[in-house]
MISE-749037 format. One record per residue (C-alpha): x, y, z; residue in one letter; residue number from 1. Coordinates in steps of 0.2 Angstrom, whole numbers. Each point is the difference from the previous one (the first is absolute). Last residue first. Example, Ala and Ser with C-alpha at 12.3 -4.5 7.8 and 13.67 -1.06 7.14 Angstrom:
BEGIN
u; v; w; residu; num
68; -5; 36; s; 2
-6; -17; 3; a; 1
//
This chain:
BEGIN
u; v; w; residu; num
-142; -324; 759; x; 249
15; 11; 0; x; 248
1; 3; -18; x; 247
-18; 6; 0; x; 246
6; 15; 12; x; 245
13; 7; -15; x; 244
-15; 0; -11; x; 243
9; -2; -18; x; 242
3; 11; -15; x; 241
8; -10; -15; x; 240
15; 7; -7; x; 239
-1; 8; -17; x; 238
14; 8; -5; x; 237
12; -15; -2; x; 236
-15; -9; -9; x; 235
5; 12; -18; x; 234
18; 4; 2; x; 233
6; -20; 1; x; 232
-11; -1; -16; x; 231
9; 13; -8; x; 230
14; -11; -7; x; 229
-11; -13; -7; x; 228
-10; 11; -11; x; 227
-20; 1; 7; x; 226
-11; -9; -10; x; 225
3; -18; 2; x; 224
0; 3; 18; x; 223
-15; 8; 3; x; 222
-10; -14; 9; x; 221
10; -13; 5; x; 220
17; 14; 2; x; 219
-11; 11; 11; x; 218
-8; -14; 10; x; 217
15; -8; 4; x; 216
11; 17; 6; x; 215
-16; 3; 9; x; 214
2; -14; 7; x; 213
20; 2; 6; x; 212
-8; 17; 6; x; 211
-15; -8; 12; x; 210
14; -14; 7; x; 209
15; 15; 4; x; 208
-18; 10; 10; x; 207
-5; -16; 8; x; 206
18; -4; 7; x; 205
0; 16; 6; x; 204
-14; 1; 10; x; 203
6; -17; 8; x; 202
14; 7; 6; x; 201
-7; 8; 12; x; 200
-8; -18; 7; x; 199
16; -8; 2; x; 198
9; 14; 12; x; 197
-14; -5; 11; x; 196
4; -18; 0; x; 195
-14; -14; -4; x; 194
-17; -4; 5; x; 193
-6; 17; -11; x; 192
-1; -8; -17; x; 191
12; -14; -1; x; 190
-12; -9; -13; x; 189
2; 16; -9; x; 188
18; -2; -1; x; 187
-2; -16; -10; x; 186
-11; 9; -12; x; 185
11; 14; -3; x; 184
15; -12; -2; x; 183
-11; -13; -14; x; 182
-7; 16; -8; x; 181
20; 8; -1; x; 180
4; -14; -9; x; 179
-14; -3; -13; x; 178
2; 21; -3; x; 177
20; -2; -3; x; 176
-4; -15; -13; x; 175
-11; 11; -10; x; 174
12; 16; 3; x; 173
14; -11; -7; x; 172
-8; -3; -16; x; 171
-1; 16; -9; x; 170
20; 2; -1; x; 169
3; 17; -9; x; 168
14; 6; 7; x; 167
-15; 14; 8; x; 166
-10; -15; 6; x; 165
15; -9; 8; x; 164
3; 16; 11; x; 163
-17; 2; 7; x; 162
-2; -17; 4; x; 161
18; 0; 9; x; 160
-7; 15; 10; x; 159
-17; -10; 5; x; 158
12; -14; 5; x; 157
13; 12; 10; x; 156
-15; 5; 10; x; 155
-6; -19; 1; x; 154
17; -2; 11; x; 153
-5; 10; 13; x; 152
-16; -13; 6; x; 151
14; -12; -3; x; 150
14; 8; 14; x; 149
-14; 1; 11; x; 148
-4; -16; 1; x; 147
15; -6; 1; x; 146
4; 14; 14; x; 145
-15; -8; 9; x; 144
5; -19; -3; x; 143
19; 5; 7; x; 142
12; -2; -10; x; 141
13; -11; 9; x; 140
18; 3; 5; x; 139
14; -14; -1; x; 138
12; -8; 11; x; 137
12; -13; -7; x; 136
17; -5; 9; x; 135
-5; 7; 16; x; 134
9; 17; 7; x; 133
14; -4; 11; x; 132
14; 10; -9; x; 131
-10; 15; 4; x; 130
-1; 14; -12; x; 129
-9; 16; 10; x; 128
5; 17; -14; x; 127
-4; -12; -13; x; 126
9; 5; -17; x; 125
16; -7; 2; x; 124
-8; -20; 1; x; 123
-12; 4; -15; x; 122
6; -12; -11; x; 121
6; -12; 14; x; 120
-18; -1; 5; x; 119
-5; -5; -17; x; 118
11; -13; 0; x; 117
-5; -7; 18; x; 116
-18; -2; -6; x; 115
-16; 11; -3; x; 114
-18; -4; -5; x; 113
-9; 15; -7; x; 112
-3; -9; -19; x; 111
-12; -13; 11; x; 110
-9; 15; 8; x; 109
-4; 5; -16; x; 108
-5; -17; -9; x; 107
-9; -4; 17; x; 106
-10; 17; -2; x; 105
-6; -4; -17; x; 104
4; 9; -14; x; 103
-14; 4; -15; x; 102
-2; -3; -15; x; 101
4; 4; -19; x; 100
19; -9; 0; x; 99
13; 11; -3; x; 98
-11; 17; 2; x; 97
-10; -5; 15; x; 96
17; -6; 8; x; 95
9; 17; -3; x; 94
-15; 8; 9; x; 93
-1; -13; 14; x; 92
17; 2; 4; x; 91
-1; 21; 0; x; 90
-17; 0; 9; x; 89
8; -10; 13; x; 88
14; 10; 5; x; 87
-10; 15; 0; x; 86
-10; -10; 14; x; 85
16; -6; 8; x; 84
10; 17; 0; x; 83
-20; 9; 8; x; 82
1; -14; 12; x; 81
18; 2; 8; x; 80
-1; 12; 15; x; 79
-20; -3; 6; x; 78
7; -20; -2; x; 77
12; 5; 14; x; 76
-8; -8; 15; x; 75
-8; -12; -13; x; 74
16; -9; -4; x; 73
3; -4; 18; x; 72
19; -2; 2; x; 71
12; -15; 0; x; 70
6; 5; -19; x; 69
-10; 16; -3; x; 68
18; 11; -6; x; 67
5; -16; -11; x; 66
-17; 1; -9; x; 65
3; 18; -2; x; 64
15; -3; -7; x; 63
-6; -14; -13; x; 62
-13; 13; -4; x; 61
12; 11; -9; x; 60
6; -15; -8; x; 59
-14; -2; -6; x; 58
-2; 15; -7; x; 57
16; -3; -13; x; 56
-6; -14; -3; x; 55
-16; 8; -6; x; 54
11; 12; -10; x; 53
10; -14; -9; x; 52
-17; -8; -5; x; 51
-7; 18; -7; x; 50
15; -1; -10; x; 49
-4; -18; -7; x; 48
-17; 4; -3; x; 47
3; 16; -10; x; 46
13; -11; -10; x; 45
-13; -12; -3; x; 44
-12; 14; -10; x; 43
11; 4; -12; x; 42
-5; 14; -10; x; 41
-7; 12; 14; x; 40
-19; 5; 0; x; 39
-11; -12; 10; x; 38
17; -5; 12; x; 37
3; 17; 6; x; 36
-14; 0; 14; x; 35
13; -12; 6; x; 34
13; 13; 4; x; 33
-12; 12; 7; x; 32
-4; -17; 13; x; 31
20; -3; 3; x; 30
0; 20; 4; x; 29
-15; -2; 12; x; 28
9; -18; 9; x; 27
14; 12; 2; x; 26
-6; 13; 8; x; 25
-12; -10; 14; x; 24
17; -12; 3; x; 23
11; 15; 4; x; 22
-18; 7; 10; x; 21
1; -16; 12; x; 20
18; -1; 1; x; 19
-3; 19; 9; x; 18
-13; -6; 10; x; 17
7; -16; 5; x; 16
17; 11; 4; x; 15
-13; 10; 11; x; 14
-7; -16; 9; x; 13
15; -5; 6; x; 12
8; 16; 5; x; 11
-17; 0; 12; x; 10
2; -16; 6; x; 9
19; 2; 6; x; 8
-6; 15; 7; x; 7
-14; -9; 11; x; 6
13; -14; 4; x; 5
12; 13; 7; x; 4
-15; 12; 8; x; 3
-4; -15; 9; x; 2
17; -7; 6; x; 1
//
C-alpha cells in the first residue's frame, strides 16, 4: 500500500513538472509577443493576441489546479513554482503596458479561479478526472513566486526601454525609471528578512534600474544631439558597473 501511494505521488509531481514547463514556454512566447507592441502598427491586436495566449496558459494551470484538488499545494510547489513565476512576469508585463502599473496578487489569483466549465474544457486532457471534483477549485500564486515573478519582470522593463528608444519614443524610459524606483525601493524594504531566492534577484533588479537611468541620463543630457535612431546604440553599451555585495545589503 506504500509504494502504491508513493508512486501515485511521484506520477503526480512529474506531470506538475512537465505542465509546469508547458506553462514556463508559453508564458516567454506571450512575453516576446508583447515586446512587439513598441514597434508594430497596431498596438491592440498585439494585446488581443497576447490575451488569447494567456488563456491559453491558464488553461494549462486549470489542470494543475485539478491535479492539487485535496492535496497539499506546497508539497508539490518545488514542481510548479518556476510555471507560476514565469506566469506572473507575463501578466504583469501585458498589465504594465495597458495601463502603466502594476498587478496585484488578488487580481492574479482572482483570474486563477476555475468552475465546472473550465473543467469540461480540459476533461480529455487530465490523466485523474474525477466526476466528484468540486464545482470551483482554484490555485493561488504564492506571495514568494509573486515576488519573484516582478523582480523578473523589471528585465522585460529595462528591454522594453531599450526598444522604445530605438522607435523613437523618448518618454517611456522616464516613466520606466519612476517605475522600476518605486519596485527597487519596495524590494529594499524586504532586504534580507525575506526568501533567499528574493535576495538574488535583487542584484539584478539594480542592474535593469541603473540602464533604464542611464537611458534617462543620456537622452536629458545628449538627447537633442544625438539622431533619434542611434540613441538606442549609445546607452545600450554602457551599462553601469555595480558591487554585486552592495546589492546584498
Amino acid at each position: 500500500a506504500f509504494q502504491l501511494e508513493l508512486d501515485t505521488r511521484h506520477d503526480k509531481y512529474e506531470r506538475l513538472v512537465k505542465l509546469s514547463r508547458d506553462i514556463t514556454i508559453e508564458s516567454k512566447r506571450t512575453i516576446f509577443l508583447l515586446h512587439r507592441f513598441t514597434s508594430a502598427p497596431n498596438g491592440e491586436e498585439i494585446l488581443n493576441e497576447s490575451e488569447v495566449k494567456l488563456d491559453a496558459v491558464r488553461r494549462k494551470i486549470n489542470q494543475v489546479a485539478q491535479e492539487l484538488i485535496g492535496e497539499d499545494m506546497y508539497q508539490f510547489h518545488r514542481a510548479i513554482s518556476p510555471g507560476l513565476q514565469e506566469y506572473v512576469e507575463a501578466v504583469s508585463f501585458q498589465y504594465f503596458i495597458k495601463t502603466r502599473s502594476l498587478i496585484s496578487i488578488e487580481e492574479i489569483n482572482k483570474q486563477l479561479i476555475f468552475t465546472v466549465e473550465d473543467r469540461e474544457e480540459t476533461r480529455n486532457m487530465t490523466s485523474n478526472y474525477n466526476d466528484k471534483q468540486p464545482h470551483t477549485w482554484s490555485l493561488k500564486v504564492t506571495p514568494v513566486d509573486y515576488l519573484l515573478g516582478v523582480a523578473d519582470l523589471t528585465g522585460e522593463l529595462m528591454r522594453l526601454c531599450i526598444s522604445s528608444v530605438g522607435n523613437g519614443d523618448i518618454d517611456t524610459p522616464f516613466e520606466l525609471s519612476q517605475f522600476l524606483r518605486h519596485i527597487y525601493d519596495g524590494f529594499t524594504f524586504i532586504g534580507n528578512t525575506g526568501p533567499y531566492e528574493v535576495s538574488k534577484k535583487l542584484y539584478t533588479l539594480k542592474q535593469s534600474l541603473a540602464k533604464v537611468e542611464n537611458a534617462c541620463y543620456t537622452l536629458k543630457v545628449r538627447g537633442s544631439e544625438i539622431p533619434k535612431h542611434m540613441l538606442a546604440d549609445v546607452f545600450s553599451t554602457k551599462t553601469e558597473l555595480i558591487d554585486p555585495e552592495e546589492s546584498l545589503s
